[in-house]
C-alpha positions, -999 to +999 in steps of 0.1 A: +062+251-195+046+242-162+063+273-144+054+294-167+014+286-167+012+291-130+021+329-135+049+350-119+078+332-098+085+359-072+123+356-062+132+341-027+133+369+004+140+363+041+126+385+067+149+379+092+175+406+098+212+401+087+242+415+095+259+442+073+276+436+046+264+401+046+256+386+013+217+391+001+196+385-027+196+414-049+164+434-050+151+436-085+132+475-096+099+476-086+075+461-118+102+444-130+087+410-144+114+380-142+107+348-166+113+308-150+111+291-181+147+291-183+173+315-164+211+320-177+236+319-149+256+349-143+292+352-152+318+352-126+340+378-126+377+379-125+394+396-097+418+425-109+458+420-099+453+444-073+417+428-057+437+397-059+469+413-034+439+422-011+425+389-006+463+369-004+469+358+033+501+362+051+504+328+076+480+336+103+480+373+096+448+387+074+450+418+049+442+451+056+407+447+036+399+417+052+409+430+085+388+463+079+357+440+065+358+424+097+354+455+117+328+467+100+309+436+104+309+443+142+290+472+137+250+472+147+227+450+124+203+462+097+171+450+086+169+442+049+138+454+032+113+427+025+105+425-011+068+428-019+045+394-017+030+386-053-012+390-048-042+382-067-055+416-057-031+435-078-042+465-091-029+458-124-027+421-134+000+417-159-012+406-193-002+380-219+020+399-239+042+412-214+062+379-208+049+355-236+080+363-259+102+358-229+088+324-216+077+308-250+098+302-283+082+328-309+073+293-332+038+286-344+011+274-316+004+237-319-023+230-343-055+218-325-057+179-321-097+171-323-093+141-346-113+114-328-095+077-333-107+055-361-129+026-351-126-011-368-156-015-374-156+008-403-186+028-397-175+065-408-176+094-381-199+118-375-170+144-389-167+128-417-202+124-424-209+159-415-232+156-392-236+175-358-255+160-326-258+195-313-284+208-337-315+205-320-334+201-348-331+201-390-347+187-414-339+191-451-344+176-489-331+182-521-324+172-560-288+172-577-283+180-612-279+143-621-312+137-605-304+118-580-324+124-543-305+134-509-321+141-473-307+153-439-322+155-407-318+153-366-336+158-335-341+147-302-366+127-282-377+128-244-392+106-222-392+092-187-367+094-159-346+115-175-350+096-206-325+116-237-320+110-273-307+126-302-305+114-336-293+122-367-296+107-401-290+113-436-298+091-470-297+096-510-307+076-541-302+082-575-331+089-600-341+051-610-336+038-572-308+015-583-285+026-556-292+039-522-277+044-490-289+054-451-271+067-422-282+069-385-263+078-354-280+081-320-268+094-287-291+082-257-289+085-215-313+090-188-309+093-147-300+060-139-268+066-154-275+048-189-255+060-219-256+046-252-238+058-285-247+040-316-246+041-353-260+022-383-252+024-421-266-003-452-270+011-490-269-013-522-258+001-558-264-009-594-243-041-598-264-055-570-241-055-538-254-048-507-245-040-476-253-037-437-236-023-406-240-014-369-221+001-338-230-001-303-216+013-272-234+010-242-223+024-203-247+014-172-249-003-136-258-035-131-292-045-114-274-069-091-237-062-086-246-022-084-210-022-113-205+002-136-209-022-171-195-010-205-204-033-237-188-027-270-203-048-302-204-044-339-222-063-364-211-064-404-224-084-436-224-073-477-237-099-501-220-095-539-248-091-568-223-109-595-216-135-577-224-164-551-205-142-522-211-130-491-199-123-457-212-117-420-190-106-387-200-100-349-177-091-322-185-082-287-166-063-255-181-066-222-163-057-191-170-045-154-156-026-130-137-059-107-117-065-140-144-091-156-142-092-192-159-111-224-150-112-253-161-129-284-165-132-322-185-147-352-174-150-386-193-166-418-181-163-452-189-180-490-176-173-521-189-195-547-187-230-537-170-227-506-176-217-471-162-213-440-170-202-402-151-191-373-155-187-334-136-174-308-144-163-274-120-151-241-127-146-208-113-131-180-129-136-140-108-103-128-092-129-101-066-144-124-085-171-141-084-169-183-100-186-209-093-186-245-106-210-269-109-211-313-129-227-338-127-225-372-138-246-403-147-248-439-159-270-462-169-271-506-204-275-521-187-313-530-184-322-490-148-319-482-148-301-450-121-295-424-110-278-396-089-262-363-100-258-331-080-251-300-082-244-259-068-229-230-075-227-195-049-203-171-046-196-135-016-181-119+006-195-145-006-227-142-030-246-171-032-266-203-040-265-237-057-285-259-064-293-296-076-313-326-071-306-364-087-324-388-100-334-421-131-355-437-136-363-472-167-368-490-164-403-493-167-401-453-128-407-445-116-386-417-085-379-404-078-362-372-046-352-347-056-338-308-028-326-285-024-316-252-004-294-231+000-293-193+015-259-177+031-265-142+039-230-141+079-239-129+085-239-169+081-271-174+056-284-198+039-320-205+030-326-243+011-354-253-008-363-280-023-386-312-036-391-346-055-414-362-026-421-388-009-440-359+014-416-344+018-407-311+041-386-281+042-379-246+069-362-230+078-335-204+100-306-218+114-276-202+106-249-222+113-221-197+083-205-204+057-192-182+018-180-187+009-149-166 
């Protein structure tokens, strides 16, 4: 494939002169076209009984052929033509056509791969929305038969430095307003480099649920460092109408160009009488340090609450990590176990640890295990 996109493969030539008879690289017909995708060997022929009675050597003493060859190789030395160098300049550049069939199979061409990747965040696509950044500007209304109310429209605003944006959005309702539903995306950059891609969806409907989303991607250079940043976050809730339920998420991305990197998470939930949170974070320094640490707990509308929370802290294989679980009642008893590792990075490992039942440990294992 790759020979055959760089165009014509001329066959090898030498200038120098040879002697006659010698063996040479046959010279193909002048606008002949020869294919490198893939090229059959030739055949070798059989001698005949009689070739064969030629070539045969008698001790020391050569054949008549051979002896004959040999004379005429003494004679005076020809120049072999050159064969022609391939130019840009040609007269007639060859065309498609003439060695497509030869150098590709005569199957279907690959269908065209312009599906962009599906985010988590589980904002649609502009594709799927239908809407196109590259219309400058449109603006448009209309009724369906049920009633119901739709509008579409985009543009694009200019300011300072270089300053860029186009938007699009889009929305409907139906005919008493009990369900509705937006839709923005935004594209934004100026000179300093700033680029920013964004999008933002919330609608409700007629059993009272509601909902809320937003993506953001954003590219610039520091103020400081002079690095190239890039930040990723997302932010999601929906609240249930027929009942006491709800959720909210926020997750972030941050990274630099030394290899620095955040990265983080917030989670809130309820359905009826319970609740629950969680937290986590890592981060990376881009010289081998990491951090990674969890938190989670829930608790009922009666007061029980409990809980899991857990730390680590890496460098070159070498760290610990840390814990506590636990569990409170509403009558205020609580009940609680912490642990501990300690990473020596040789795959040994010291685990300790405690709860408030009594029980206790503290050894050194080898686990053969190590942390990169």
């Amino acid at each position: 494939m790759a020979a055959c996109s760089r165009g014509l493969v001329p066959p090898p030539f030498d200038l120098a002169p040879r002697r006659a008879g010698a063996a040479s690289w046959p010279r193909p017909s002048r606008g002949a076209i020869r294919c490198c995708c893939y090229a059959r060997p030739e055949p070798r022929r059989l001698l005949s009984p009689e070739r064969a009675e030629e070539r045969r050597v008698d001790g020391n003493k050569t054949t008549t052929a051979a002896a004959a060859a040999r004379g005429r190789r003494r004679g005076g030395l020809t120049n072999v033509p050159s064969l022609p160098f391939p130019s840009s300049r040609s007269r007639r550049q060859p065309k498609q056509q003439d060695f497509y069939p030869r150098c590709t199979p005569r199957g279907p061409a690959p269908q065209s791969r312009d599906t962009p990747p599906k985010r988590d965040t589980g904002i649609a696509s502009e594709k799927e929305w239908g809407i196109n950044l590259l219309d400058e500007s449109v603006k448009e209304s209309g009724t369906n038969e049920d009633g119901s109310t739709w509008y579409r429209e985009s543009g694009e605003d200019l300011g300072e430095n270089g300053y860029r944006c186009r938007w699009a959005r889009m929305g409907g309702q139906t005919q008493d307003g009990s369900t509705e539903w937006k839709e923005t995306w935004w594209e934004k950059s100026d000179w300093t480099g700033y680029k920013e891609l964004g999008a933002e969806k919330s609608g409700k409907n007629a059993e009272g649920d509601s909902w809320w989303e937003k993506w953001k991607e954003v590219l610039h250079q520091d103020e400081w460092s002079n690095l190239a940043r890039l930040e990723r976050s997302a932010e999601k809730q929906a609240k249930s109408g027929a009942e006491n339920a709800g959720w909210y998420e926020k997750w972030w991305e941050k990274y630099d160009a030394k290899g620095w990197t955040e990265k983080g998470a917030h989670k809130y939930g309820r359905l009826n009488e319970q609740s629950w949170w969680e937290r986590w974070g890592e981060h990376y320094d881009g010289r081998g340090s990491v951090l990674k640490w969890t938190d989670k707990w829930a608790e009922t509308d009666l007061g029980t609450r409990w809980g899991d929370k857990w730390e680590e802290k890496f460098f070159s294989g070498i760290g610990s990590r840390q814990g506590e679980t636990w569990h409170a009642s509403p009558g205020g008893d609580r009940w609680s176990r912490t642990w501990g590792e300690e990473h020596y990075g040789n795959g040994k490992v010291h685990k300790y640890g405690k709860s408030t039942t009594g029980e206790s440990w503290d050894l050194v294992v080898d686990e053969e295990t190590y942390y990169e």
